[in-house]
N, C-alpha and C positions, 0 to 999 in steps of 0.2 A: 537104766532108761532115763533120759532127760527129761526134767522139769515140764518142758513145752509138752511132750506125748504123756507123762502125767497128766497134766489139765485136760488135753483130750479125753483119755481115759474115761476121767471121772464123769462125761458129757452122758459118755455109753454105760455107765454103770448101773447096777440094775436098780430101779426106783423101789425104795422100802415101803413108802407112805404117801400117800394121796391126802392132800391136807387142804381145808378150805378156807380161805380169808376172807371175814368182814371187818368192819369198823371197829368191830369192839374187841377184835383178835391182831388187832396191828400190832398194840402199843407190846401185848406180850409177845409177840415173835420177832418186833424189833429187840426187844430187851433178850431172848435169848441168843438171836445170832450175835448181836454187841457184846453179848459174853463171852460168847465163841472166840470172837473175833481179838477180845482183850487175853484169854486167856493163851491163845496161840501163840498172840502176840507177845507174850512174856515170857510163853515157852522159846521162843526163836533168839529171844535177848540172852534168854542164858545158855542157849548152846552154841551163840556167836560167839560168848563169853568164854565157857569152858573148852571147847574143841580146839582153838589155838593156842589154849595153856596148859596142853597137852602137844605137843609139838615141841622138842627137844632145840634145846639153844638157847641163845641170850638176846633179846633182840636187840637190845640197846649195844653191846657187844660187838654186834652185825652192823649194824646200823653206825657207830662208829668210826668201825676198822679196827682189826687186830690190835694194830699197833699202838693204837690210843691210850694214853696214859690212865692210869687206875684212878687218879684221882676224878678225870671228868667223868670216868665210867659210870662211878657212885654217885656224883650229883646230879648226873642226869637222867639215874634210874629215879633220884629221889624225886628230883621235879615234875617225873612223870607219873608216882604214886607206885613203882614196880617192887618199890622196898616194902611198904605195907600187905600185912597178909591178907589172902587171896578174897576172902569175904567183905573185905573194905574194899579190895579192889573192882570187886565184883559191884558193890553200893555204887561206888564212884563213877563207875563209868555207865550204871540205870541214869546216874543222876544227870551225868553229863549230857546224856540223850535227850535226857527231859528237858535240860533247858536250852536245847541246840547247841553247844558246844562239847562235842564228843573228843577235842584235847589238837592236837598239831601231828600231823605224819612225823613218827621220824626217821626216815630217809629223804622227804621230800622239805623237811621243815616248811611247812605251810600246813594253815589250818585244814581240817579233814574238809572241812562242808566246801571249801571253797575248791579242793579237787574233787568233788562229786559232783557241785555246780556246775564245773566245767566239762565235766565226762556225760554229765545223766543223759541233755540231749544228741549227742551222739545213740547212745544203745535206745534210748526212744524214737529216734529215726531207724534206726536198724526193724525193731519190734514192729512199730504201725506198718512200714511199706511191706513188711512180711506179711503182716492180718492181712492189706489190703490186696499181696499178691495170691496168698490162699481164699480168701473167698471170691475172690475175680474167676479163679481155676478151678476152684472145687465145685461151688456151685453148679455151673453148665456140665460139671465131668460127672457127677454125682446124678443130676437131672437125666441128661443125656442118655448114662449105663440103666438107670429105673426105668427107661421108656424103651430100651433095647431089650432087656430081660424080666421083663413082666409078665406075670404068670406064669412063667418057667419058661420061656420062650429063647432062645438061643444058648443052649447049655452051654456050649463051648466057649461064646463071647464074654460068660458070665465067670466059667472057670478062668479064662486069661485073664480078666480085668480081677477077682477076689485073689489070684495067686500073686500079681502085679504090684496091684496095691496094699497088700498086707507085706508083701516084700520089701515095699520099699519106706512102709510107715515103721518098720523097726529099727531102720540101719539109724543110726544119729549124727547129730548133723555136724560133728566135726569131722566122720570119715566123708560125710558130702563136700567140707570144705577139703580134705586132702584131697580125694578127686580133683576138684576143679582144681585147685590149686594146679598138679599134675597134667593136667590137661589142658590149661590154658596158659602157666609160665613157663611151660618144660615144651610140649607136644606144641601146640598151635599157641603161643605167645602174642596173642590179639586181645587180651585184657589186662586191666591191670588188676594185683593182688593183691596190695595192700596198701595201706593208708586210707584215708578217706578225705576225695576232694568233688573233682564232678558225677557225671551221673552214674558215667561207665564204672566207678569205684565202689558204688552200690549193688551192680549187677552179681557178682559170686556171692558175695554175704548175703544178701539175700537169698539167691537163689540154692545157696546149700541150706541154709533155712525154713524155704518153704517146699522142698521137695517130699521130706517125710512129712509133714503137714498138711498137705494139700492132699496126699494119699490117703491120710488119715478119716481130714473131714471129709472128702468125694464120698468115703463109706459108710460115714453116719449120713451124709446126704441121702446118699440112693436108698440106705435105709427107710428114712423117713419119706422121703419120694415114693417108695411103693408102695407104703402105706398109704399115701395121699391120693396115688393115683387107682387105688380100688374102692373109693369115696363113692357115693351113690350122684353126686353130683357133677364128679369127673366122667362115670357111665354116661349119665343122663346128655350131655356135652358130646360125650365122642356118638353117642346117637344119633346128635341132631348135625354131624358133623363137619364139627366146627373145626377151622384148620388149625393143626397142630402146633404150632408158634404160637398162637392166642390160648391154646389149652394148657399147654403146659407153664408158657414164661407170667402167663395172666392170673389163669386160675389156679394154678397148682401149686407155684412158686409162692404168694404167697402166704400160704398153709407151713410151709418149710421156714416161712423167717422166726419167728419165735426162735425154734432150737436152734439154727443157724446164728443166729446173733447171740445168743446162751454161751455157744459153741466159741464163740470168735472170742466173747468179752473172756473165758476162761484162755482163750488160746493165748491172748493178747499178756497175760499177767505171767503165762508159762513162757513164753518166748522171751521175754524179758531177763528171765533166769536164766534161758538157753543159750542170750548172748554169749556167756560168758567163754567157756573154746572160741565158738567162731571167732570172735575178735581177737584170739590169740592167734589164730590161725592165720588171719588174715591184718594181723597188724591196724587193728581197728580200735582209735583212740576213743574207746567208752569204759562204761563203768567194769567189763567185763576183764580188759587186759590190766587195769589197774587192779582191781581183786588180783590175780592171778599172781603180780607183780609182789605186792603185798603179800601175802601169804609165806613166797619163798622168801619174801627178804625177811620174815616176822614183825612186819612192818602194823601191831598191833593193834592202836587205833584207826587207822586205815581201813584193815583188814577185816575186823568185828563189824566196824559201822557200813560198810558195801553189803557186807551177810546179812545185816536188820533192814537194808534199805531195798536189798534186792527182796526178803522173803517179806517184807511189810507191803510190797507195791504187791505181789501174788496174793496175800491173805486180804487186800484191801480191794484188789478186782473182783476177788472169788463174794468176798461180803457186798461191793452193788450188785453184780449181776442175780444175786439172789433175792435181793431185796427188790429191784427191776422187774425181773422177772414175776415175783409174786402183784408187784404192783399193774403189769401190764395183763395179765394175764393172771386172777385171783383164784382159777381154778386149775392150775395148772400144778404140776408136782414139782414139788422142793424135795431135793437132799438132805438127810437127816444128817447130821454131822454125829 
């Protein structure tokens, strides 16, 4: 399961602890998520670290060509630090993180930060217009199905929409991107598929994106919608009966934004991750087809620093929105990590 329906996941998961914040409980729940948050984050360094030095080959080798003389092979591992054993190399490249220079591609000889530079906002245009297309859709689909089936009220509408959408929140979103792909360059040839320029170039990336997403949050919507809407004040409302577009988009709506935007800021950090197929799929110049690129070629520091840079942006959405969340709402339940 991808990244992005991970982050959902965790929106629905079941609450441990009810915890309450004052003034004098800040400074220590800051200090422990910050620990959380450093501790994670060291775990991610060293398994960008070890997982591609585990992956058989030479990258410098690769990265060469066969045919490259023995002598540049050796000085170029040396320069790169690949000759020293693997616990210096492991030092060396914390170190390199820490002071921003995490060493030059070699495939691309150019410094890493400066092809992340140029990839990051790509897959951050990709990520935002997806949050913004799933909460645009989910919301009203989520409201909409709670005011249809409330109280038990239309089984059948209720079984089509729970079979629907639980169907379509699992499939992930590179077989969304073959779909379209299939269906709009092969079948009906009325969009474009890859690259990224005008608007139309955005429409399948996205939209393979936010189809299980959107299915996803509708269902923690309507959840919390029907919660909302057996409120003593929602009653008290539909008594005096007030019409239904003021009841629901006014007063009921928003009760739902807390977790709705909880929901999004976690979504926003998993999507980011989940770029990574799509843009392979769709020939989408972000940080997603470079990883991928990297990877096969063993294109090492490349490849490690896209892994700390993609899982530091999720562990660093997932650390505001907690902190946010406790700040806007100090009686609300936090995640035990």
């Amino acid at each position: 399961m991808s990244a992005m329906r991970e982050a959902v996941k965790s929106v629905s998961a079941p609450i441990v602890r009810t915890k309450r914040f004052d003034a004098n409980s800040w400074p220590a729940y800051l200090l422990r998520r910050f620990g959380t948050f450093v501790i994670s984050l060291w775990a991610l360094v060293t398994a960008a670290f070890l997982m591609l030095q585990l992956i058989p080959g030479d990258p410098v080798r690769l990265a060469l060509g066969m045919n490259a003389p023995v002598e540049l092979v050796e000085s170029t591992r040396s320069a790169l630090g690949y000759d020293l054993p693997l616990w210096q190399q492991y030092f060396r490249f914390i170190g390199g993180l820490l002071t921003g220079d995490p060493g030059d591609s070699i495939t691309l000889r150019t410094p890493v930060l400066e092809v992340i530079g140029s990839r990051l906002p790509a897959t951050l245009e990709l990520a935002v217009l997806t949050v913004i297309t799933v909460l645009v859709l989910a919301i009203p689909i989520g409201l909409a199905f709670a005011a249809l089936t409330r109280g038990g009220r239309r089984r059948g509408v209720e079984i089509g929409y729970t079979a629907t959408s639980g169907a379509l929140a699992v499939v992930p979103e590179f077989m969304f991107g073959t779909a379209l792909v299939y269906l709009f360059a092969v079948t009906f040839p009325i969009l474009p598929v890859a690259g990224r320029g005008g608007i139309e170039t955005y429409i399948l990336p996205v939209a393979a994106m936010s189809i299980g997403a959107t299915a996803s949050m509708s269902r923690i919507v309507r959840a919390e919608a029907l919660g909302v809407l057996d409120m003593d004040y929602i009653r008290t409302a539909r008594a005096k009966r007030m019409p239904m577009a003021r009841l629901y988009f006014r007063h009921a709506m928003p009760n739902l934004l807390t977790s709705t935007l909880t929901l999004a800021g976690l979504l926003l950090g998993g999507l980011i991750a989940g770029t990574v197929l799509v843009e392979s799929i769709f020939a989408w110049p972000g940080m997603g087809l470079a990883l991928v690129k990297s990877i096969t070629e063993k294109d090492y520091p490349l490849a490690q620093t896209l892994v700390v840079v993609y899982g530091s942006i999720v562990l660093l959405v997932n650390f505001i929105v907690d902190v946010v969340l406790a700040l806007i709402d100090p009686r609300s339940t936090i995640r035990e990590n």
